[in-house]
C-alpha positions as CSV (number, residue, x, y, z in Angstrom):
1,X,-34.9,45.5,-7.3
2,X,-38.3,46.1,-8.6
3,X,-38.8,46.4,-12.9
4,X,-39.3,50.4,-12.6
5,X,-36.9,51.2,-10.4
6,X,-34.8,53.8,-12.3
7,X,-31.4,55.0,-10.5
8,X,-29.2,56.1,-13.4
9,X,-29.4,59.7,-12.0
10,X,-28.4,59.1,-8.3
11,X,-25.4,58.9,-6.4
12,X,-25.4,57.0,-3.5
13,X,-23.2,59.2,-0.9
14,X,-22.2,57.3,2.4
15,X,-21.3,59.7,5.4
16,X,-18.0,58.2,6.8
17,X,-16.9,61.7,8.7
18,X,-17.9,61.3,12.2
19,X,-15.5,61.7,14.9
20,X,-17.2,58.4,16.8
21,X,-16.6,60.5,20.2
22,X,-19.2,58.4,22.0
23,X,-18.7,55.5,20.3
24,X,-14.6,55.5,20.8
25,X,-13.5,53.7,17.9
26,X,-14.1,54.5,14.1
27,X,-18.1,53.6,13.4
28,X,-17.4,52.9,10.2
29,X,-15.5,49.8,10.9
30,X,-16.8,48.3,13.6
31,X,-18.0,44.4,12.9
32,X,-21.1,43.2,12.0
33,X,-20.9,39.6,11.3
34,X,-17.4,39.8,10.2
35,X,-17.2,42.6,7.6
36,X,-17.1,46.5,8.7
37,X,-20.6,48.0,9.3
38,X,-20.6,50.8,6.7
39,X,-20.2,47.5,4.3
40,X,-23.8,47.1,5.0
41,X,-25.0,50.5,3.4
42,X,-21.6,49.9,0.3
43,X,-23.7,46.8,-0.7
44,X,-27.1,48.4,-0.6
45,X,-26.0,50.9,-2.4
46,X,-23.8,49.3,-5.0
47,X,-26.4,47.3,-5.9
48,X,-29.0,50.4,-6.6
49,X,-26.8,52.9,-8.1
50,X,-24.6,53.0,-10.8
51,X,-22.0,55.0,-8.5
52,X,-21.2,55.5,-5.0
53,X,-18.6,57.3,-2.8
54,X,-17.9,58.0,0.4
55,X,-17.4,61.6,2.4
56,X,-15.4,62.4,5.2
57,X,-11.6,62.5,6.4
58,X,-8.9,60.6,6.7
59,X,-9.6,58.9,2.7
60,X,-6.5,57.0,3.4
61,X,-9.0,54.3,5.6
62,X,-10.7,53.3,2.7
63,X,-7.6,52.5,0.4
64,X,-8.5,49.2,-0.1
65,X,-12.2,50.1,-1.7
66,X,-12.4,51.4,-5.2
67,X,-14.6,54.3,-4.0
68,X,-14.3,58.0,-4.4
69,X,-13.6,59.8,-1.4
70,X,-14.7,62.9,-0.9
71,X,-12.7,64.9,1.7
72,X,-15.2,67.5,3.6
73,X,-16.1,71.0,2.4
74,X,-17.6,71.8,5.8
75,X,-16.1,69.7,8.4
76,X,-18.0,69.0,11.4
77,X,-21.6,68.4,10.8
78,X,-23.6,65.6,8.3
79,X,-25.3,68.9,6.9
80,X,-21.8,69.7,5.6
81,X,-21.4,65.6,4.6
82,X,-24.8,66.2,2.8
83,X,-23.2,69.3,0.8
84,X,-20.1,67.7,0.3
85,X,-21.9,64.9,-1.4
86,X,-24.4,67.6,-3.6
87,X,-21.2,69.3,-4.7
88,X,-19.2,66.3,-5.9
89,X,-21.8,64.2,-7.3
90,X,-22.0,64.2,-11.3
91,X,-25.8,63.3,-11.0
92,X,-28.4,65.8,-10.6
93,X,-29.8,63.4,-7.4
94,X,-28.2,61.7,-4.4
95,X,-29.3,59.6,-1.8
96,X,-27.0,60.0,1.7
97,X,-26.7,57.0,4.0
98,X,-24.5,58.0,7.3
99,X,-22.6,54.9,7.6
100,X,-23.8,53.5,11.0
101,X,-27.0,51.7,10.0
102,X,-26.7,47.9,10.7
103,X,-30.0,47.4,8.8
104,X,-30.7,49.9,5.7
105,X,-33.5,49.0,3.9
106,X,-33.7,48.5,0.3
107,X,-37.8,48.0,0.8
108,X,-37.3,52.0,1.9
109,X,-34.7,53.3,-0.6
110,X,-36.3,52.2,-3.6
111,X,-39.7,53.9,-2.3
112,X,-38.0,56.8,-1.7
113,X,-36.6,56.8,-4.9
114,X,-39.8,56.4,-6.8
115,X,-41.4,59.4,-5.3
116,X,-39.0,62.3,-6.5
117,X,-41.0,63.7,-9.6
118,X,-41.9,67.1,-8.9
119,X,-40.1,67.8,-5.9
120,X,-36.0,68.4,-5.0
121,X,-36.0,66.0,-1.9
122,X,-37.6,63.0,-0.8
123,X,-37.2,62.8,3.4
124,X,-38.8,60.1,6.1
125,X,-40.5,61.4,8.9
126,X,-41.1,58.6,11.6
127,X,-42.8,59.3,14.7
128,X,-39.0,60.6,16.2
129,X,-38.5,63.5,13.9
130,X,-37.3,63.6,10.0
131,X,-34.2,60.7,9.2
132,X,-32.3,63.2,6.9
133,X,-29.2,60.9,6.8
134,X,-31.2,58.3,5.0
135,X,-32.9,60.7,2.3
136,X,-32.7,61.4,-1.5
137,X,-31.8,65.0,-2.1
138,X,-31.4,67.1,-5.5
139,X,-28.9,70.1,-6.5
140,X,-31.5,72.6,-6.0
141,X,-31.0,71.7,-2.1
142,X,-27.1,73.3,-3.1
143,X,-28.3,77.0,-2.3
144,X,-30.2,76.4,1.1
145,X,-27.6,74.2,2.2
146,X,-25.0,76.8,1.2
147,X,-26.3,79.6,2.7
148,X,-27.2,77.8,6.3
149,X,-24.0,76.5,6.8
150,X,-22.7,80.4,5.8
151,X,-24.9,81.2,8.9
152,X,-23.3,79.0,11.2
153,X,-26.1,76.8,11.3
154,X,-25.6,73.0,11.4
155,X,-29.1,71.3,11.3
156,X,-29.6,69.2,9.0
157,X,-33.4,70.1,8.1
158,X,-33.7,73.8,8.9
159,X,-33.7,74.3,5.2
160,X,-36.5,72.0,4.4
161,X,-38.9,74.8,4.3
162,X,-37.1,76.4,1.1
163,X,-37.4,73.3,-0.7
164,X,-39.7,71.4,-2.2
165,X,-39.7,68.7,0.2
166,X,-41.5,65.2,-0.2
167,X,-42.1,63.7,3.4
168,X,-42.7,60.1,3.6
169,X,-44.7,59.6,7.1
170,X,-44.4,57.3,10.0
171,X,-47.2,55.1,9.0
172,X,-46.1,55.1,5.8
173,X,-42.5,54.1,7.1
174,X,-43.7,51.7,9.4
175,X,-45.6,49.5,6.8
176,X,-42.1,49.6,4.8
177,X,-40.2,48.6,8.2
178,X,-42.3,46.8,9.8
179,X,-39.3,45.4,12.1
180,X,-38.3,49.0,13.2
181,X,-34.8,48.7,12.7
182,X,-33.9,50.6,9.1
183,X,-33.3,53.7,11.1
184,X,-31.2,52.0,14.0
185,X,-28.0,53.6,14.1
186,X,-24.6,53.4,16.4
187,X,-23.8,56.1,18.8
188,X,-22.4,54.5,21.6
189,X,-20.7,51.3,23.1
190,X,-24.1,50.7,24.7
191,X,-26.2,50.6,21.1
192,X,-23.8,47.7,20.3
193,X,-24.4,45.7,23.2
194,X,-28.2,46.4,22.4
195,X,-28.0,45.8,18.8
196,X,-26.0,42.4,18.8
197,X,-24.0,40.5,16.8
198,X,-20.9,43.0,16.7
199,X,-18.1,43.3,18.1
């Protein structure tokens, strides 16, 4: 951790509420290396913020973690995961990891961190589109959120434009990754074959 980086006022919320339909088996706890994949993002987080906890159902899989878990205001969409998370966090920020990422990047988090002065949330945008499931987000995002998920919409960055958003750009990105893999995630049985090492 680098000698400015300053986290008291973050939560670090992991999204554990995905129904893994293409995957077939919980995401959450499939292996990597021995120890359930959303471990990976529960250690980077752990070690960044002074409190993390989890959001999704079925809080009873996690009984052997001294997290928080947050059961779902909106079930069936990360934007709702992302709410949920704004809603019960005691900071004023949080940063939301989904919990499928073999590779999170601590090189990325704590950039993001450091840039979110004057603005309410602090998104990447590679060259595939925004990563809003690995992002730092304030409780001014509460309203927008609110009021899109009122309207039956699920995306998880239509609201961006009523926010003072800080977009941190594919070059950018790609000088902090330089490997390409912090934004890797798990969909499917074929993505694990691909990625390696689990089983």
């Amino acid at each position: 951790m680098t000698a400015d980086f300053v986290a008291d006022d973050i939560t670090g919320v992991i999204l554990v509420g995905g129904k893994s339909r293409r995957m077939g088996r919980d995401k959450a706890f499939l292996q990597l290396l021995g120890r359930p994949l959303f471990e990976r993002v529960l250690d980077l987080f752990a070690e960044s913020f002074p409190k993390v906890v989890l959001v999704g159902d079925r809080g009873e899989r996690f009984a052997g973690y001294p997290l928080q878990v947050l059961p779902d205001l909106v079930p069936g969409s990360s934007l709702g995961g992302v709410y949920t998370g704004l809603c019960g966090a005691d900071s004023e920020w949080i940063f939301v990891a989904s919990c499928d990422l073999p590779f999170p990047s601590k090189t990325i988090l704590q950039h993001l961190c450091s840039l979110r002065a004057e603005c309410d949330a602090v998104v990447p945008k590679t060259r595939q589109g925004y990563e809003p499931l690995f992002a730092l987000y304030s409780k001014r995002c509460l309203e927008p959120i609110r009021e899109l998920l009122e309207g039956g919409d699920c995306c998880a960055y239509a609201w961006y434009p009523r926010v003072r958003v800080k977009e941190v750009g594919a070059d950018e990105i790609a000088r902090l990754d330089p490997a390409g893999t912090a934004f890797l995630n798990l969909n499917t049985p074929e993505d694990v074959i691909n990625t390696g090492g689990i089983t």
